[in-house]
N, C-alpha and C positions, 0 to 999 in steps of 0.2 A: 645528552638530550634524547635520542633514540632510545636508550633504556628506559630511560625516565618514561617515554611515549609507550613502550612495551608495558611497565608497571602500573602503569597508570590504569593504560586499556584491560588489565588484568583483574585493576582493582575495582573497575565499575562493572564485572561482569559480563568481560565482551570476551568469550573464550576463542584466544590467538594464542595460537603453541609456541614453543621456541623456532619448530621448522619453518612456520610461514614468517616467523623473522626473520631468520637467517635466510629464505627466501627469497623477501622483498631487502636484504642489506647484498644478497649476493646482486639481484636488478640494479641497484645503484653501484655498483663496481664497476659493472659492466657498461654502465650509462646510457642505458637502455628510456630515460626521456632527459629532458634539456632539463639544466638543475635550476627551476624553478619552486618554490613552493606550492603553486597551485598543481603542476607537474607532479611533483611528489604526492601531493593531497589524493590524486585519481588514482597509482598506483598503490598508495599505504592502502587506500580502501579497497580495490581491488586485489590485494594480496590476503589482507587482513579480517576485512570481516565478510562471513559463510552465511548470516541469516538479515534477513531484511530489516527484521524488527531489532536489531543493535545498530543500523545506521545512524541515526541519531546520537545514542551512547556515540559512537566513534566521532562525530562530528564535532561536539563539545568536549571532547576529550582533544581533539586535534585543534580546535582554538585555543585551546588554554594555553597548553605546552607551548605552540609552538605560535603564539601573539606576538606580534612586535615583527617580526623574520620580512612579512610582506612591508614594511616601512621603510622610506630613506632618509639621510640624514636632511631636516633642511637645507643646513648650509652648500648643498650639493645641486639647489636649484636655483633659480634666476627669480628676482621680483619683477610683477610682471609693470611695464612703466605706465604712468596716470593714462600717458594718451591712445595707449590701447584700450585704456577701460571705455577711453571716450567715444571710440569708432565699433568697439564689438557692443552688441545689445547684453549680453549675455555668456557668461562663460565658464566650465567646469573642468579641472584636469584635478583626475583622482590619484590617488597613491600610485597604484597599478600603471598608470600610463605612465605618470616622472619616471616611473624605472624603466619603461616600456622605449621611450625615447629615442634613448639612447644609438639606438638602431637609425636614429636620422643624423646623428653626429651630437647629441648632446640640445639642450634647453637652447641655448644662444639659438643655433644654429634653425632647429626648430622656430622660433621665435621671426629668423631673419626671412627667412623662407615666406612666412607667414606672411610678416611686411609686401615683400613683394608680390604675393598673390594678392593682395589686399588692392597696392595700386597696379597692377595689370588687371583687374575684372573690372568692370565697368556694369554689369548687369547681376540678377537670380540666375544660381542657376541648380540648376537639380539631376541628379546622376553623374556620371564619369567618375573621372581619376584624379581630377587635377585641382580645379576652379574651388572654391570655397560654395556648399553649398549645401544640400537635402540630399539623402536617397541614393548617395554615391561611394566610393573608396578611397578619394581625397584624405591624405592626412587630418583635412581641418573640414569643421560644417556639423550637420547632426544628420540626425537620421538615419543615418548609411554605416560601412564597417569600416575601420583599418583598425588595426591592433597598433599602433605608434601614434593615434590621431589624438587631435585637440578638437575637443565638443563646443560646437558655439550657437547660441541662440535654441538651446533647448533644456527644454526643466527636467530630464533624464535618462538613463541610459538606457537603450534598446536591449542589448547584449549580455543585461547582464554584468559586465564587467566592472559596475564600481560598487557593488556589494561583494566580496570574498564566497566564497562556493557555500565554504564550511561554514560560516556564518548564517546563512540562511536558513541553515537545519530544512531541507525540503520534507524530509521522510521523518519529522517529529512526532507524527500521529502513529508511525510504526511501532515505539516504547509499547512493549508488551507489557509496562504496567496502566496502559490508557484502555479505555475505553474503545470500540473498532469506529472508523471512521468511512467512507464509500470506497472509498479507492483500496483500500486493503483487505475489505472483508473476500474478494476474490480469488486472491494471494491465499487466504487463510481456507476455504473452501476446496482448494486446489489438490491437499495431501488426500481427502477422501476421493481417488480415483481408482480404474482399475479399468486398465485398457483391452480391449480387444475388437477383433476384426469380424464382423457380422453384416448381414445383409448382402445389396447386389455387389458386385466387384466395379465401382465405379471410377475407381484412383488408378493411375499409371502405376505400374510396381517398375523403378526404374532397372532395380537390381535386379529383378526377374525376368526383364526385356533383356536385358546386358547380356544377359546367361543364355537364353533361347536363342536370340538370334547370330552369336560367337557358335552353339553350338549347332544349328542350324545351318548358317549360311547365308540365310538373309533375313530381311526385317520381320520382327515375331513377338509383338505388341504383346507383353502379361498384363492383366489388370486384375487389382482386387478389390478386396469391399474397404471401407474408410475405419481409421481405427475410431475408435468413440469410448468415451466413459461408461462402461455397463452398469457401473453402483446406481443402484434403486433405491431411492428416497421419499418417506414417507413424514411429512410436518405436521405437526399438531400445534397451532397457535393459539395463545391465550389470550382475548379480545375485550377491553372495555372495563370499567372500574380504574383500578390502580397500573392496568397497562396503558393507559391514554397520557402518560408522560412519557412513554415509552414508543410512542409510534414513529415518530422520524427514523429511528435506531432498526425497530423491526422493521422498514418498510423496505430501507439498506439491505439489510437478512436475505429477505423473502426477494429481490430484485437481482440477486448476486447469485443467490441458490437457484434460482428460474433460469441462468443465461446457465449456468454451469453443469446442471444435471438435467437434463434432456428428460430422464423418467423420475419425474418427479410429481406426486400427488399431494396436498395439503387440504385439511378443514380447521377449522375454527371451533373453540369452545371458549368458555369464560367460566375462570377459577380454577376450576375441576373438571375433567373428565368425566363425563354418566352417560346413559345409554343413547344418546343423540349428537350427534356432529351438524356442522351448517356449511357451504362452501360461500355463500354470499348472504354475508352480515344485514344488507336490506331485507331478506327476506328467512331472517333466522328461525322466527315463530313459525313459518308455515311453509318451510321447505328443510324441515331439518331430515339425518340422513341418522337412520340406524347406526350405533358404533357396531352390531356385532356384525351387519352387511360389510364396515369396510375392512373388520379383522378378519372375516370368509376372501372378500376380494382380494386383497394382497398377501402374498404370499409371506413366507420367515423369510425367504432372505432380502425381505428389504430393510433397509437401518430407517431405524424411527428418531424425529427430534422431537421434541417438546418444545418450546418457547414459550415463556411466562415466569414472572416474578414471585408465583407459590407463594402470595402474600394474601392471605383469605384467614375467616374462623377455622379455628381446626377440625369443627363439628362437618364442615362443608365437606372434608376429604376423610373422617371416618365413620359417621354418623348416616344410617338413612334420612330420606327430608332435609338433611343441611345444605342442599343446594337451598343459594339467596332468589331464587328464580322461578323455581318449579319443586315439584314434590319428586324426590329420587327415589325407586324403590331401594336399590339398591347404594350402598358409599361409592363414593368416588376410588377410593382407597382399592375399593375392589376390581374397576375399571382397570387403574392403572394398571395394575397388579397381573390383568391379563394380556395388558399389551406387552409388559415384559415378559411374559412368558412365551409369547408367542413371539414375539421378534427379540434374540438376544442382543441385537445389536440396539441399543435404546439407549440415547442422554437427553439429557435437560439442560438447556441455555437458560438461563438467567440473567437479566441486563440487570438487575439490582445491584449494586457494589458487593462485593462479597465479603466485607468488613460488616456490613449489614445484617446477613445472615440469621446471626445468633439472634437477635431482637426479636425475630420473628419466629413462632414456635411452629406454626405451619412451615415456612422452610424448611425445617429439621425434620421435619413428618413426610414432606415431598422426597426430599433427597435419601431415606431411609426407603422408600418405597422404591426411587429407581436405583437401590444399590450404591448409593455412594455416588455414583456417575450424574451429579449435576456440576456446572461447569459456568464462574463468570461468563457473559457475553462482553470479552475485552481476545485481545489476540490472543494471549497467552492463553487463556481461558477456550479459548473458540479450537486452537491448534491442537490442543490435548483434547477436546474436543472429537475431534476428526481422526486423531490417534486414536481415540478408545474403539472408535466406528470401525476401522481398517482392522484392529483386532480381531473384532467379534465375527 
């Protein structure tokens, strides 16, 4: 069954070596957690998979195999008798607990137990250890925790525990063939870093105190400046027409890349790139910003993105006057053209499906202008993304 779980995980492309097998089989030797399935389930994943966006893969690959494992046999539990139905309002014992049990001396025994708390309370009661009741560690009641308890009088579990881990798939929005979702676009953002230590020295260096004042004699406080992301970030967003099904998605983008990169500058265009930028979409027509002021203001090394669907006439990005807007002297084509030249480090996010592409002939015209370097806006898409950036 463990081969099976190794082949399997290989065959849906979640790259596990033989060594983090033999690994995680050396962990179980050694019985290094209580031999559980759900036990097992934290360390397989833990041992096994390196990138976030295969959690998923690995979670459905761990239901399959190994179904059935968390079950017990019925005939191994108790029916529970009519006149308990009649006295509890309400009642839920899931797979996970019948096996769970046992740790009270078995079903019976549990059951007996119960009786008698049943006629020794005479009132509610809520918290403690004992009493049948809300909010408490009581084997029996709701609300509250014990790992061996019987849930009474409520429609679900707090805890968690009567759904399976694996089952839930939580990180299914991670599948690097999905589209990015809020919570990951951070995660994916994260490879384009590049730390160092600037500014005033306002952090305790603790290693640097340790040192000074051993070498000193007495206490000899070091401080230095905070490390921070130096990479410099320059957005170009495409606004309005065919990105207006696309705004929830870019808004993610633009919210994840503000909290992440500290020097970060962005304006707005629609369609195409020409000789004017806008930073605030209310007031596009009468506060637009020369492009060639903000190619002077920012230097090369900041990495440039684009974001937009390059879904326009194709006259719009190489033709004069094909902006749908205003009269261009110049193409857009040629705009572009400059901004890669002058920042090597340059991609293009596209939230369109990249299956799409080809339909659209102006895609092919955009993606030719930045080089090759346009990239889904999906994980996979975003992380090679930020690879090509770190490159350049």
């Amino acid at each position: 069954m463990f081969m099976r779980f190794f082949s399997e995980l290989r065959q849906a492309r979640v790259p596990v070596s033989l060594k983090e097998y033999l690994m995680l089989m050396e962990a179980m030797d050694k019985e290094v957690i209580d031999r559980t399935v759900e036990d097992f389930y934290f360390l397989s994943r833990s041992a096994l998979v390196k990138d976030e966006k295969n959690l998923d893969k690995f979670d459905r690959i761990f239901g399959s195999v190994f179904k059935g494992l968390e079950k017990i046999d019925d005939d191994h539990t108790s029916e529970i008798p009519s006149e308990w139905l009649r006295l509890l309002t309400e009642k839920f014992l899931t797979d996970e607990e019948k096996a769970e049990i046992e740790a009270l001396g078995g079903f019976d025994k549990l059951m007996e137990t119960l009786q008698e708390r049943l006629k020794e309370q005479k009132e509610r009661h809520e918290g403690g250890n004992k009493w049948i009741g809300t909010g408490g560690t009581s084997p029996f009641g709701a609300n509250g925790y014990n790992p061996e308890g019987v849930r009474i009088g409520q429609d679900k579990g707090r805890h968690g525990r009567a759904v399976k881990v694996w089952d839930k798939r939580e990180y299914k929005n991670l599948d690097d063939t999905v589209e990015l979702g809020t919570r990951n676009i951070k995660v994916a953002l994260r490879r384009l870093r590049k730390f160092a230590r600037q500014g005033a020295p306002d952090e305790l260096d603790l290693h640097g105190t340790i040192k000074e004042t051993s070498n000193k004699g007495y206490l000899d406080l070091v401080m230095r400046p905070e490390r921070r992301n130096t990479i410099k970030l320059l957005v170009f967003f495409d606004i309005g027409g065919s990105m207006d099904s696309h705004i929830k998605l870019v808004e993610e983008l633009f919210s994840a890349a503000r909290t992440e990169f500290k020097n970060l500058e962005f304006f707005y265009f629609h369609n195409c790139l020409y000789e004017s930028v806008w930073k605030d979409n209310n007031r596009r027509h009468t506060e637009k910003i020369n492009t060639w002021d903000v190619l002077h203001k920012y230097g090369h090394d900041y990495k440039v993105i684009f974001v937009g669907d390059a879904t326009m006439s194709p006259y719009e990005i190489t033709y004069p006057g094909g902006s749908v807007e205003h009269w261009n002297e110049e193409p857009g084509a040629v705009w572009v053209d400059r901004v890669t030249q002058i920042y090597p480090s340059t991609v293009w996010l596209n939230p369109t499906a990249e299956r799409h592409w080809d339909y659209t002939p102006s895609v092919g015209v955009m993606k030719q202008l930045v080089s090759d370097r346009m990239f889904p806006l999906t994980i996979e898409g975003l992380d090679k993304a930020m690879k090509e950036l770190v490159r350049g």
